[in-house]
C-alpha positions in Angstrom: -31.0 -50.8 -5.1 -27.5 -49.7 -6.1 -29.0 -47.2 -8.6 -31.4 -45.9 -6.5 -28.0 -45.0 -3.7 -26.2 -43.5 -6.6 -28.9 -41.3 -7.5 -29.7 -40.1 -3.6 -25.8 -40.0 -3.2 -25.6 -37.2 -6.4 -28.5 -35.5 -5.0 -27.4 -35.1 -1.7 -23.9 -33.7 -2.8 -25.0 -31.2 -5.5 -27.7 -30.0 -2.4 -25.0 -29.8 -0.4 -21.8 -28.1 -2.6 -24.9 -25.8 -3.3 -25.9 -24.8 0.7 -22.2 -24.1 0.9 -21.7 -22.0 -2.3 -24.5 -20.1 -1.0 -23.0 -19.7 2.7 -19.9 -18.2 1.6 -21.5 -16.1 -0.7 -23.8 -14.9 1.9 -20.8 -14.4 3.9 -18.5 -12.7 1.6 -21.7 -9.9 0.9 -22.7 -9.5 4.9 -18.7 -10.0 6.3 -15.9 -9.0 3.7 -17.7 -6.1 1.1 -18.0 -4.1 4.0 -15.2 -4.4 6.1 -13.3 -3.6 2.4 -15.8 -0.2 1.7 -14.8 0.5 5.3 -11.0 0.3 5.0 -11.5 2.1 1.2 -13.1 5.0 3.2 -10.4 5.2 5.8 -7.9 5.4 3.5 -9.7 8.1 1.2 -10.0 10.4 4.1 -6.1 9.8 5.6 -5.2 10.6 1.9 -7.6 14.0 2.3 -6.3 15.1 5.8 -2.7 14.2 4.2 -3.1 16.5 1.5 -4.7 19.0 3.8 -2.0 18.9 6.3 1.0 19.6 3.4 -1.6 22.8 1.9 -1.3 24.2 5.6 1.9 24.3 5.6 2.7 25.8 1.8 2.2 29.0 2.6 
């Protein structure tokens, strides 16, 4: 009897440490790449338009 709760209580925690490994990674792919290519972008193009502002005014 004791094995056999031993055995279910193993199971049951590697299924569940692996549902959550699998949630954050899920979450980290659909939530945090993103937002981090987004902010990558924005800071690409205020680098551009800085660089563009300081050739206008060269001349």
């Amino acid at each position: 009897m004791a094995k056999h709760f031993v055995k279910g209580l193993l199971i049951g925690s590697l299924t569940t440490l692996g549902a959550v490994a699998g949630s954050l990674y899920a979450f980290k792919k659909a939530v945090i790449e993103p937002q981090e290519e987004f902010d990558s972008k924005v800071e690409d193009n205020r680098r551009r338009a800085n660089r563009k502002s300081h050739a206008a005014h060269q001349g």
